[in-house]
PyMOL CGO cylinders between C-alpha atoms (Angstrom):
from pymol import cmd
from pymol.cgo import CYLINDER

trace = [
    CYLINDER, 3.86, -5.69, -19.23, 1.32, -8.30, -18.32, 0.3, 1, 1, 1, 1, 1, 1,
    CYLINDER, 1.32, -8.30, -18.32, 1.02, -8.31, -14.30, 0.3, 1, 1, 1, 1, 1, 1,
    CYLINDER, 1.02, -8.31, -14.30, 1.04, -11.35, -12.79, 0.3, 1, 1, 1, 1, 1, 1,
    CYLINDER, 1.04, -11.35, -12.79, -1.45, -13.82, -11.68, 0.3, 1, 1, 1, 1, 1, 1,
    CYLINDER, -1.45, -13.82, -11.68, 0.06, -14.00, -8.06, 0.3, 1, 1, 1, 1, 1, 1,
    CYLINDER, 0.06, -14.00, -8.06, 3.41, -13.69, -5.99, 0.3, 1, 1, 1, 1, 1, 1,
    CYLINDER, 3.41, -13.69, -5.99, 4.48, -15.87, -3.80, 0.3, 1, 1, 1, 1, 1, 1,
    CYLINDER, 4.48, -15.87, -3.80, 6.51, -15.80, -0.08, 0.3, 1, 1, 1, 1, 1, 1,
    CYLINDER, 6.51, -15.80, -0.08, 7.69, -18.47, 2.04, 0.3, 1, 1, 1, 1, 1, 1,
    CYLINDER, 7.69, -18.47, 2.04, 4.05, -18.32, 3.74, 0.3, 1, 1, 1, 1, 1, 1,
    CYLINDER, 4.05, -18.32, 3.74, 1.99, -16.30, 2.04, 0.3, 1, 1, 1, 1, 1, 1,
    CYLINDER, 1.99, -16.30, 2.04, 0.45, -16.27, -2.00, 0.3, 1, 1, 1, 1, 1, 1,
    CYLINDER, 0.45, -16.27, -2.00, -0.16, -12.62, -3.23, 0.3, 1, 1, 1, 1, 1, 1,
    CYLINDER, -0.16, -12.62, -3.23, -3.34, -13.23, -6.19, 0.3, 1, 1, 1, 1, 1, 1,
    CYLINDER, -3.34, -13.23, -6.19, -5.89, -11.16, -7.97, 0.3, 1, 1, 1, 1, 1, 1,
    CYLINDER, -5.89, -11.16, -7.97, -9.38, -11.30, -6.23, 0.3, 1, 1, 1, 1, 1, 1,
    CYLINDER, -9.38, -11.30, -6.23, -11.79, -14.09, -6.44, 0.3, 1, 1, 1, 1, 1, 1,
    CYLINDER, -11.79, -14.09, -6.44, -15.35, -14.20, -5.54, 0.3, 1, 1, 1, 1, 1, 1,
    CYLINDER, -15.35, -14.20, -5.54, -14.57, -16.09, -2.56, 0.3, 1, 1, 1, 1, 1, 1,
    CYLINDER, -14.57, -16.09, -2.56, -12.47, -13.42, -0.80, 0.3, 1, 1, 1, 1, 1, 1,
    CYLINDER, -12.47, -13.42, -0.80, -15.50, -11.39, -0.56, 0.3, 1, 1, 1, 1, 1, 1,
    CYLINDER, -15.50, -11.39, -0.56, -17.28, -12.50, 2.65, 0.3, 1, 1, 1, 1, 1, 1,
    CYLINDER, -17.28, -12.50, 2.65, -13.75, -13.09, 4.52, 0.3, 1, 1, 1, 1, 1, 1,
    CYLINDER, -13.75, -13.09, 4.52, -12.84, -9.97, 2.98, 0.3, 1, 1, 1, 1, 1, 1,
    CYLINDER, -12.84, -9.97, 2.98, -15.82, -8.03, 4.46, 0.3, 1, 1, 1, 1, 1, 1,
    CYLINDER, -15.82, -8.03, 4.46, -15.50, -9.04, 7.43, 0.3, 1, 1, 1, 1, 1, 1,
    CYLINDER, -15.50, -9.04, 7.43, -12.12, -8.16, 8.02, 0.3, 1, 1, 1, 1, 1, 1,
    CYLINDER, -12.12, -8.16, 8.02, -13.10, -4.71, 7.02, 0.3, 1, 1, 1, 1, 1, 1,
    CYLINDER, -13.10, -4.71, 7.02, -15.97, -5.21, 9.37, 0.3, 1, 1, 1, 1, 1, 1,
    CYLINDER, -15.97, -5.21, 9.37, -13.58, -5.97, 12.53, 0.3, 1, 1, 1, 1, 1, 1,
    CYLINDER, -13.58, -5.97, 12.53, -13.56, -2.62, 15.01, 0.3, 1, 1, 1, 1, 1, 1,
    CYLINDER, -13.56, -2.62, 15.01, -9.68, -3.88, 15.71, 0.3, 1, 1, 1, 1, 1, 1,
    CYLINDER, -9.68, -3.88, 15.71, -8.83, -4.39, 12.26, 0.3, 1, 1, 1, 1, 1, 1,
    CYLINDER, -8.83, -4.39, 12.26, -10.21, -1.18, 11.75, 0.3, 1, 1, 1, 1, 1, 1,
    CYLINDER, -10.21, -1.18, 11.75, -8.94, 0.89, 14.79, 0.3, 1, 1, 1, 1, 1, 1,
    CYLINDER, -8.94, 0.89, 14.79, -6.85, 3.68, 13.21, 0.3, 1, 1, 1, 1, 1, 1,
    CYLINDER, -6.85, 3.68, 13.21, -9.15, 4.17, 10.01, 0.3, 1, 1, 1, 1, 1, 1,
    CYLINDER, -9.15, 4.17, 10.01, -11.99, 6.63, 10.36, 0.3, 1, 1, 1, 1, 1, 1,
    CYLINDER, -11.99, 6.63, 10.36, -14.81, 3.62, 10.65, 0.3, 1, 1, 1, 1, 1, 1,
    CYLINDER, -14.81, 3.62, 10.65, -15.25, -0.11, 9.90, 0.3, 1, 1, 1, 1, 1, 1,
    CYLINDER, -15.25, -0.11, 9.90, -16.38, -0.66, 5.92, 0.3, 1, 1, 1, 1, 1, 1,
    CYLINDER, -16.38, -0.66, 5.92, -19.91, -1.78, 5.40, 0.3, 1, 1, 1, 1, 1, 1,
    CYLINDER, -19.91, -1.78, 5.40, -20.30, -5.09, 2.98, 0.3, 1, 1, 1, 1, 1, 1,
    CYLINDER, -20.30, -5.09, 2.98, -20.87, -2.41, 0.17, 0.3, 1, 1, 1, 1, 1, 1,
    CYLINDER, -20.87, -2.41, 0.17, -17.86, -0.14, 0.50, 0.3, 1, 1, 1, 1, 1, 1,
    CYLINDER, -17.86, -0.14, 0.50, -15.51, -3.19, 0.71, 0.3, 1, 1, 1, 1, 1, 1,
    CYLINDER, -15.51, -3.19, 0.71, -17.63, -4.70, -2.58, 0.3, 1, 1, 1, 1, 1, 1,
    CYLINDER, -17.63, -4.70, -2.58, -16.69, -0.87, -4.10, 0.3, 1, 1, 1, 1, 1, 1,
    CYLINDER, -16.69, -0.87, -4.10, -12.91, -2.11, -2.91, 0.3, 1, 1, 1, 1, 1, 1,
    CYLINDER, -12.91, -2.11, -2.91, -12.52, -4.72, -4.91, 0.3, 1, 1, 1, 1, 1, 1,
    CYLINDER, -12.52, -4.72, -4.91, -14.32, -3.60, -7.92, 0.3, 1, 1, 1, 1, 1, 1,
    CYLINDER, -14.32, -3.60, -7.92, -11.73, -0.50, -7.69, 0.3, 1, 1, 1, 1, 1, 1,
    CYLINDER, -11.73, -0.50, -7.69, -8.76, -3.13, -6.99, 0.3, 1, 1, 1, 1, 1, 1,
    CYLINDER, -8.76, -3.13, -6.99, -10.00, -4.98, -10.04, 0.3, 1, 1, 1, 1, 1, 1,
    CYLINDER, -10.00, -4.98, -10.04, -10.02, -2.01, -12.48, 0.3, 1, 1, 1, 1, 1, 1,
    CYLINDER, -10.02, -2.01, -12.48, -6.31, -0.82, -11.55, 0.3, 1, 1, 1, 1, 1, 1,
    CYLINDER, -6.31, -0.82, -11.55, -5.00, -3.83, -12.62, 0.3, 1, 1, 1, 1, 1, 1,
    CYLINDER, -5.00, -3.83, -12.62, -6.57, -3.68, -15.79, 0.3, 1, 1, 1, 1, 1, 1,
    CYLINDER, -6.57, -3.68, -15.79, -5.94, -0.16, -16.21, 0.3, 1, 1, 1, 1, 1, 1,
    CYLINDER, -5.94, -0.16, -16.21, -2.23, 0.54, -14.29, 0.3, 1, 1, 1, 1, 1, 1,
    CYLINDER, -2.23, 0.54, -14.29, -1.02, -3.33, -14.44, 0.3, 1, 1, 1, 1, 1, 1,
    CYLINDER, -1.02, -3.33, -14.44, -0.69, -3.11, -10.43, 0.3, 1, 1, 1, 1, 1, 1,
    CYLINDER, -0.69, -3.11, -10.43, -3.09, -3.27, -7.40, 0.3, 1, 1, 1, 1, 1, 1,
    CYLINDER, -3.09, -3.27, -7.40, -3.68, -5.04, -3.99, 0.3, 1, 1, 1, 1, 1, 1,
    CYLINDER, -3.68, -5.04, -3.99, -3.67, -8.26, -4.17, 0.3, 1, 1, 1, 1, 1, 1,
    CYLINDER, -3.67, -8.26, -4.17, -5.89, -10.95, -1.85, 0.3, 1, 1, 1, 1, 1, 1,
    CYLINDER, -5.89, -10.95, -1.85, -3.16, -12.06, 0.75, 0.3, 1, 1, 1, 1, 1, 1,
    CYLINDER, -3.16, -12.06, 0.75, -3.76, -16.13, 1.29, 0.3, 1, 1, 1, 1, 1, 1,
    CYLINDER, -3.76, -16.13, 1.29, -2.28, -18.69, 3.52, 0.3, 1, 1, 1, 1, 1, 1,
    CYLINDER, -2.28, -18.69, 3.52, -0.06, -20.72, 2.04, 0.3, 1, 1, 1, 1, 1, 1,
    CYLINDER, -0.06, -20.72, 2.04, -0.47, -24.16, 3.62, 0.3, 1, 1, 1, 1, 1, 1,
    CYLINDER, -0.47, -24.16, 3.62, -4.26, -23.47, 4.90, 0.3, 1, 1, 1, 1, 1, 1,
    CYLINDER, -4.26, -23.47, 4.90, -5.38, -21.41, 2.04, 0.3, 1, 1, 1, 1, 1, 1,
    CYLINDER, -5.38, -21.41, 2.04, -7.18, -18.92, 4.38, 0.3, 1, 1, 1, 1, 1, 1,
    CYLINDER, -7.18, -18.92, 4.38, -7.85, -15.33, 3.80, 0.3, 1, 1, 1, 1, 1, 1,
    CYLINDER, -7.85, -15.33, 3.80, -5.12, -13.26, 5.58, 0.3, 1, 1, 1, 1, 1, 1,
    CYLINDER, -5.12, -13.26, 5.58, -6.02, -10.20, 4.29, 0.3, 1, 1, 1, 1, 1, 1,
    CYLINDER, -6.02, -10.20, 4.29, -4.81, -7.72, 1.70, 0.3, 1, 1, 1, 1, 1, 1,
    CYLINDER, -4.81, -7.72, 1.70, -1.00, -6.77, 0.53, 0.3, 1, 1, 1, 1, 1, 1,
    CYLINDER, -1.00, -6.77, 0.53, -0.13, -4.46, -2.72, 0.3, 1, 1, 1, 1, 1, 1,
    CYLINDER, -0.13, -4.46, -2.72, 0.49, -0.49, -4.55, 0.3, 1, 1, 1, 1, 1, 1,
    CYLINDER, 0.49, -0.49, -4.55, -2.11, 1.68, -5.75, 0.3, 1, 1, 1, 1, 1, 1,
    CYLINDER, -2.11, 1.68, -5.75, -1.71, 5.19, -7.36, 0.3, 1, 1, 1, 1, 1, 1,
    CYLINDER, -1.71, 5.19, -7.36, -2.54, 7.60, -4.40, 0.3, 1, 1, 1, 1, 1, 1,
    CYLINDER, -2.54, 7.60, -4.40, -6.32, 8.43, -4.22, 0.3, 1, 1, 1, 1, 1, 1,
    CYLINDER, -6.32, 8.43, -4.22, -5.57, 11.50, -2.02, 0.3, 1, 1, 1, 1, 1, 1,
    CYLINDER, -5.57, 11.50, -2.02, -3.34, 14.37, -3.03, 0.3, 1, 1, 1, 1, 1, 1,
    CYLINDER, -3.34, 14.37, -3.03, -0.85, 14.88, -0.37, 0.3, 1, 1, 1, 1, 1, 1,
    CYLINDER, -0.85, 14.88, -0.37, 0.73, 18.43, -0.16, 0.3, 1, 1, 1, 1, 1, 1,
    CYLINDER, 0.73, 18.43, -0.16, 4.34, 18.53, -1.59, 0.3, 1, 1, 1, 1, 1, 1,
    CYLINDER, 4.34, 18.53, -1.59, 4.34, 15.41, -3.02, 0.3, 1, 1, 1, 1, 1, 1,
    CYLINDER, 4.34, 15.41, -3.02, 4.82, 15.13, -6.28, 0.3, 1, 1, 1, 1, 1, 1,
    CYLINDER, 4.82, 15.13, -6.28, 1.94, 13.36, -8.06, 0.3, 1, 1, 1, 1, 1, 1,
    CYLINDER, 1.94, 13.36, -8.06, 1.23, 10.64, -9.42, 0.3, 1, 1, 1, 1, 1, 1,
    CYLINDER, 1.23, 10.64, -9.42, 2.71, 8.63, -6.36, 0.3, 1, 1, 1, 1, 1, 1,
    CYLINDER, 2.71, 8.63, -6.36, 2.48, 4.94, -5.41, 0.3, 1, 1, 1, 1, 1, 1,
    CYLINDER, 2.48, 4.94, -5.41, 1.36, 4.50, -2.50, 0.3, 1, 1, 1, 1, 1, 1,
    CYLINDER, 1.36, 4.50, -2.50, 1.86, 0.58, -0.76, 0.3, 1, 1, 1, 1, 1, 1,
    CYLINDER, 1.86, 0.58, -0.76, -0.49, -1.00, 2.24, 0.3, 1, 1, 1, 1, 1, 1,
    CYLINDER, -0.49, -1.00, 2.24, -1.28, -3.80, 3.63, 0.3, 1, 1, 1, 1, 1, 1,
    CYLINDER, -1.28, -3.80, 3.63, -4.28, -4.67, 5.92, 0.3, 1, 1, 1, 1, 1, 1,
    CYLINDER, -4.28, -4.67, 5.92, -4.84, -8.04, 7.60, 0.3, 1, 1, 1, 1, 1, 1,
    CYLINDER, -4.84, -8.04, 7.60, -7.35, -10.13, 10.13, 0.3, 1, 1, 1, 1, 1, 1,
    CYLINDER, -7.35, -10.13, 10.13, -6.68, -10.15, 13.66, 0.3, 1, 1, 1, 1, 1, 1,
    CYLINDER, -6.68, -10.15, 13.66, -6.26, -13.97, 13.39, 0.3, 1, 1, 1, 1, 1, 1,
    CYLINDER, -6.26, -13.97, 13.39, -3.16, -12.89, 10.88, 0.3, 1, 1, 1, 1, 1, 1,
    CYLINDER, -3.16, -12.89, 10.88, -1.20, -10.08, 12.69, 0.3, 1, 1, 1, 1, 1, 1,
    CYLINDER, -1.20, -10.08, 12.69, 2.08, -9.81, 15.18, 0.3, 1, 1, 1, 1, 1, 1,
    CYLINDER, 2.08, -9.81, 15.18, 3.53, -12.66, 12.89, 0.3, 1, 1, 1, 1, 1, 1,
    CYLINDER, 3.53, -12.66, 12.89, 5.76, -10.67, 10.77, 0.3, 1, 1, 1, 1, 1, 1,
    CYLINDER, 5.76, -10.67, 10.77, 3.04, -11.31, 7.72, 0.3, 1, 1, 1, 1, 1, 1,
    CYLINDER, 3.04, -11.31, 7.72, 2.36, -7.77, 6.63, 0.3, 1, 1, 1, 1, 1, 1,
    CYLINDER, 2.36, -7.77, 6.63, 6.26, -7.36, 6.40, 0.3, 1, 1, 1, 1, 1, 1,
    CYLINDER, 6.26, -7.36, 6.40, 7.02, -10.26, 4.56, 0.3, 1, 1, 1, 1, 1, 1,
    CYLINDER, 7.02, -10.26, 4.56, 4.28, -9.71, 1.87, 0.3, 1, 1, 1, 1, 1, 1,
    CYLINDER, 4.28, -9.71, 1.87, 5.45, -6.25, 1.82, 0.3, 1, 1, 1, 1, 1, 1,
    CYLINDER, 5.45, -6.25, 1.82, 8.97, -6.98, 0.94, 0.3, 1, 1, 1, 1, 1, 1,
    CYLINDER, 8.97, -6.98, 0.94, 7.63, -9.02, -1.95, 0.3, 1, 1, 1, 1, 1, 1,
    CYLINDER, 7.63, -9.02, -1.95, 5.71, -5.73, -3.19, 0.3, 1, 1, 1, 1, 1, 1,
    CYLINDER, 5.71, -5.73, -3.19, 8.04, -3.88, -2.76, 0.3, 1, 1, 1, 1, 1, 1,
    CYLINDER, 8.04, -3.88, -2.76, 10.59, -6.33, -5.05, 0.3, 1, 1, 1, 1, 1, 1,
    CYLINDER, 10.59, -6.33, -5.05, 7.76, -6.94, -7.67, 0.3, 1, 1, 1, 1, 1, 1,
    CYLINDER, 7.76, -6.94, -7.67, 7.60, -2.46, -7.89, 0.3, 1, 1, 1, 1, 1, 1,
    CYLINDER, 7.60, -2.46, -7.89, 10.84, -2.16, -8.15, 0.3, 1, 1, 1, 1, 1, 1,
    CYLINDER, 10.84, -2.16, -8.15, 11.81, -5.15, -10.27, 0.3, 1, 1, 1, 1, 1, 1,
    CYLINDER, 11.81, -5.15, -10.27, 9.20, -5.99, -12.38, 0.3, 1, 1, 1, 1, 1, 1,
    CYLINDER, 9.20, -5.99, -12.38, 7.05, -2.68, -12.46, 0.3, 1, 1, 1, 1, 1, 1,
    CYLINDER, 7.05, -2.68, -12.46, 10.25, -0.39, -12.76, 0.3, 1, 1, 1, 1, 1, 1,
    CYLINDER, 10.25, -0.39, -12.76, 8.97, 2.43, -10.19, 0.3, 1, 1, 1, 1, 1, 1,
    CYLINDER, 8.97, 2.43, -10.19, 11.34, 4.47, -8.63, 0.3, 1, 1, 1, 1, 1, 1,
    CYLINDER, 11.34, 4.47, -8.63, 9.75, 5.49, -5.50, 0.3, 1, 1, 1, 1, 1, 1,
    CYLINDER, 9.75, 5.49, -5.50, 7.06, 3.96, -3.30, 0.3, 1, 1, 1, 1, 1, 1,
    CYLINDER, 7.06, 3.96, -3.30, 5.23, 5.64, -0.37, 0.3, 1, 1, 1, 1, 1, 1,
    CYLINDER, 5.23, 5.64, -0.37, 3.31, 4.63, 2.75, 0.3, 1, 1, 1, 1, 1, 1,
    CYLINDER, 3.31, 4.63, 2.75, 0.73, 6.12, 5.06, 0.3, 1, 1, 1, 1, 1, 1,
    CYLINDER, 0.73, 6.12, 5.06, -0.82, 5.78, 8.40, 0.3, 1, 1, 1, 1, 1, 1,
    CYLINDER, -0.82, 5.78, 8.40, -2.67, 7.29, 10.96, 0.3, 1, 1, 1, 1, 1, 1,
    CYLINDER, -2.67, 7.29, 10.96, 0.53, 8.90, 13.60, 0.3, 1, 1, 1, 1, 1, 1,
    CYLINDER, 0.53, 8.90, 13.60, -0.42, 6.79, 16.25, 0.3, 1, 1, 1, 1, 1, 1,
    CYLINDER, -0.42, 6.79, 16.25, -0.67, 3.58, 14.40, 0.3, 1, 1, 1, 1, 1, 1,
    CYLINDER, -0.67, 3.58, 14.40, 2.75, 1.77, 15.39, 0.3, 1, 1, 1, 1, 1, 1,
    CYLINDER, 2.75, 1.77, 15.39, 2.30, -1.11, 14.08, 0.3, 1, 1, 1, 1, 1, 1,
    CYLINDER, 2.30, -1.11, 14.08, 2.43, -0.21, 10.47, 0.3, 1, 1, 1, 1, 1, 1,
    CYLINDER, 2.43, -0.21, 10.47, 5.16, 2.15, 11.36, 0.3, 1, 1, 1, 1, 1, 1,
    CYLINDER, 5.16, 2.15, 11.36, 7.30, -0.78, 12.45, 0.3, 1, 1, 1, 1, 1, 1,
    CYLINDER, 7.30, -0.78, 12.45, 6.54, -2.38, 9.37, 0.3, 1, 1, 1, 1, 1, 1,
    CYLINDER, 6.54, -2.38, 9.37, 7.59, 0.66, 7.39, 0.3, 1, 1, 1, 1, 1, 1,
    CYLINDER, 7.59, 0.66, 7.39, 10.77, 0.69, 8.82, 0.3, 1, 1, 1, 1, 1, 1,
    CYLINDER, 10.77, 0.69, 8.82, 11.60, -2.80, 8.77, 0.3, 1, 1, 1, 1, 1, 1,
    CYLINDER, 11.60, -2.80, 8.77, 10.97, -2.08, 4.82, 0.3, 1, 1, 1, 1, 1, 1,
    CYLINDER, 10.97, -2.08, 4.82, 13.94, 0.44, 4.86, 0.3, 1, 1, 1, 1, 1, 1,
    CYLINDER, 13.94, 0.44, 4.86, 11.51, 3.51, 4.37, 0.3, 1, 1, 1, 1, 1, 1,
    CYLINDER, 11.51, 3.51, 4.37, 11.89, 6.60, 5.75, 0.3, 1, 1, 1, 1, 1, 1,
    CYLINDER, 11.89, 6.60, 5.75, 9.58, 9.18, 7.54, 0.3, 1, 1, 1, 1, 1, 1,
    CYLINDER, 9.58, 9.18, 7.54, 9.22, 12.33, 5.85, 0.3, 1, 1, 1, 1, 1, 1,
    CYLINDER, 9.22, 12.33, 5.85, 8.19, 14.53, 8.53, 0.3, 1, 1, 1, 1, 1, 1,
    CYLINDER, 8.19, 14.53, 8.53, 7.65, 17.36, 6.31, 0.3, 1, 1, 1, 1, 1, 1,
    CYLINDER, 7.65, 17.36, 6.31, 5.31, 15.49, 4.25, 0.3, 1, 1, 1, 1, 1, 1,
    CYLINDER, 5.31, 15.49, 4.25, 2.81, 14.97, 7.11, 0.3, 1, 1, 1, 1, 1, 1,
    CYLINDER, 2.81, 14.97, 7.11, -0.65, 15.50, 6.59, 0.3, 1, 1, 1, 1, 1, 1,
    CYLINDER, -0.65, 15.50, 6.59, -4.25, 15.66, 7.37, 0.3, 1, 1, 1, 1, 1, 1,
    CYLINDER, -4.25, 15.66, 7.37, -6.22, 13.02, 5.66, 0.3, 1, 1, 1, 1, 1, 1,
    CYLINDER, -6.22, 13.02, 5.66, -9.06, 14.16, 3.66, 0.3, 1, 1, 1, 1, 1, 1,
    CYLINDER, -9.06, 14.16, 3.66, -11.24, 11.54, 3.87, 0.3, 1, 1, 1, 1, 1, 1,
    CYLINDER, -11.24, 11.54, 3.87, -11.06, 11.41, 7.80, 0.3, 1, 1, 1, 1, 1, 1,
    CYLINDER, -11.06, 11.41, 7.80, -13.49, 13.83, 9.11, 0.3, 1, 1, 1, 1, 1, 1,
    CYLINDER, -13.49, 13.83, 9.11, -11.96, 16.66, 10.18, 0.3, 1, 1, 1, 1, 1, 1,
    CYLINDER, -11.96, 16.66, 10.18, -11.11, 16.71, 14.31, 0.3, 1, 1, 1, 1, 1, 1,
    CYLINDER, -11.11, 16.71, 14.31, -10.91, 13.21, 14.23, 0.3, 1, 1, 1, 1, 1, 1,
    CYLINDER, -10.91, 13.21, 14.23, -8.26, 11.45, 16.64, 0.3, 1, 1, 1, 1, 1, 1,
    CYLINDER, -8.26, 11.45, 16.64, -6.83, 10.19, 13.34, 0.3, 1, 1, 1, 1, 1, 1,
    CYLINDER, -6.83, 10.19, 13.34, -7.31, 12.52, 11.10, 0.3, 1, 1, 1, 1, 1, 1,
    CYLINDER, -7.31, 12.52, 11.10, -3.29, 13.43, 10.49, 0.3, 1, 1, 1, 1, 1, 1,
    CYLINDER, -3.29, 13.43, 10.49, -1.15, 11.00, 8.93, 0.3, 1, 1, 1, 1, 1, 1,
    CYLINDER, -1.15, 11.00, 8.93, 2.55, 10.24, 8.75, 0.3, 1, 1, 1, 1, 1, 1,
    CYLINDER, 2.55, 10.24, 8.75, 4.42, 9.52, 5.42, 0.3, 1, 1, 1, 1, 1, 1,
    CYLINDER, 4.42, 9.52, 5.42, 7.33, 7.19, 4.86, 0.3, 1, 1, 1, 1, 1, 1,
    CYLINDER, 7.33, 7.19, 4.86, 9.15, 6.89, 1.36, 0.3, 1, 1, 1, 1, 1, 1,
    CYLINDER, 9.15, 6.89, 1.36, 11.69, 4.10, 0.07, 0.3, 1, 1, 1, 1, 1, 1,
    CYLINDER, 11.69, 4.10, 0.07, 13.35, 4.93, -3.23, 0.3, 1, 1, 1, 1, 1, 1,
    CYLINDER, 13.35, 4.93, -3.23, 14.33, 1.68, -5.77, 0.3, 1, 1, 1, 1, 1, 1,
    CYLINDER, 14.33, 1.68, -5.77, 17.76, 1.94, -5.43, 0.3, 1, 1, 1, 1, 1, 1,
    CYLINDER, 17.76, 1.94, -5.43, 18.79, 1.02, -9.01, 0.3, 1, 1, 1, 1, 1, 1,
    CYLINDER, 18.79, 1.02, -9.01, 16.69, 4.09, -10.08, 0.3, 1, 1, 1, 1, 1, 1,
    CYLINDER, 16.69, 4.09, -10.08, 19.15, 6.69, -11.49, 0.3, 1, 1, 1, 1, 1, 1,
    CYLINDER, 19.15, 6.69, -11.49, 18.57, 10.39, -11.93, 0.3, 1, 1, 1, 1, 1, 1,
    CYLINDER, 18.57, 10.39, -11.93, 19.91, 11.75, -15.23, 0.3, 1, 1, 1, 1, 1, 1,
    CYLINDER, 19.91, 11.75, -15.23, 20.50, 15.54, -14.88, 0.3, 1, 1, 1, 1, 1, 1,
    CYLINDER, 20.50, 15.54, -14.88, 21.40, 17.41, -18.12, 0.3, 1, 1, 1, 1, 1, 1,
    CYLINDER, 21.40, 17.41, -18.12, 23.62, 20.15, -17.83, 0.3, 1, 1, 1, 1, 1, 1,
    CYLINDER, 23.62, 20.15, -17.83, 22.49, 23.16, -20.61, 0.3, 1, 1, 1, 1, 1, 1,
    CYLINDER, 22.49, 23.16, -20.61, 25.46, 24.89, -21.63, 0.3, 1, 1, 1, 1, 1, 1,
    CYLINDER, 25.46, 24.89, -21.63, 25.60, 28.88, -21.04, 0.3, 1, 1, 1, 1, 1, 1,
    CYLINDER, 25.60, 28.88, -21.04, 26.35, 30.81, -23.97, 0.3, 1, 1, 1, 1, 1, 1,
    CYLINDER, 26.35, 30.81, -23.97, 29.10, 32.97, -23.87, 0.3, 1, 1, 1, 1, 1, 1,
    CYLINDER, 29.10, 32.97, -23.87, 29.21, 36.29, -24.90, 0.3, 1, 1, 1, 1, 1, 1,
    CYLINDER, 29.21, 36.29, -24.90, 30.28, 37.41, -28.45, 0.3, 1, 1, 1, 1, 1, 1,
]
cmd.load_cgo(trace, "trace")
């Protein structure tokens, strides 16, 4: 299936990186606030390795995070969309799809990351056919917990875990999970008969 160019929400447009979302883009990742609950602020290098790495996955899974844009302004909000888990988490079964979102200061407490979310989460279930999607975030990190919940996903306590690319002793370092299954996904169990006895 050919992904698409961009998805669109009452206020936001969901589109595949352009060269101008690189400087706005950067210094979101820049921002100490932004950044609070990650284990440092990007330099302009690491978030130029982001969207090289965004930019493959479409090519090469069909799905990725997408530049998150102002509708009537046209200004960078941030970024919205699914990648394939870079991080093995204990007990969960792999490959998994993991969804995020990450946005400027200048673009939070207005119910963005939740709205652009939902639309993910319609365009994996819909249009990419997944049957699960997953979430992480530093335990402390509230915020993104509401937003997990106002998706409908749930915490799986048990599938806590301490991030491996947080260094270790870090006030961050463990994470919280949340799931949300596609609800039109159906489980086919086959039954294999027992032989009887001659």
């Amino acid at each position: 299936m050919t992904q698409p160019l961009q998805l669109e929400t009452p206020r936001l447009i969901l589109r595949q990186w352009q060269e101008a979302d690189r400087a706005p883009f950067a210094a979101m990742n820049a921002d100490p606030v932004v950044m609070h609950f990650f284990a440092a602020p990007l330099t302009p290098e690491q978030t130029d390795e982001s969207i090289a790495r965004y930019r493959a996955a479409f090519e090469k899974d069909g799905f990725s995070f997408f530049a998150a844009i102002i509708r009537d302004t046209g200004t960078f909000a941030g970024t919205i969309g699914l990648q394939i888990m870079r991080d093995a988490v204990p007990n969960l079964p792999q490959p998994a799809v993991e969804i995020g979102w990450r946005l400027t200061q200048a673009s939070q407490g207005q119910g963005l990351a939740t709205e652009g979310a939902t639309a993910i989460v319609d365009y994996a279930f819909h249009q990419l056919g997944l049957n699960e999607v997953v979430a992480i975030t530093a335990i402390p990190n509230q915020s993104s917990r509401h937003v997990m919940e106002k998706l409908g996903m749930t915490h799986r306590p048990e599938l806590d875990f301490d991030h491996p690319r947080v260094p270790a002793g870090h006030l961050y370092q463990r994470h919280t999970l949340y799931s949300l299954r596609n609800p039109n996904f159906i489980e086919i169990e086959i039954e294999v008969p027992c032989s009887t006895p001659s």
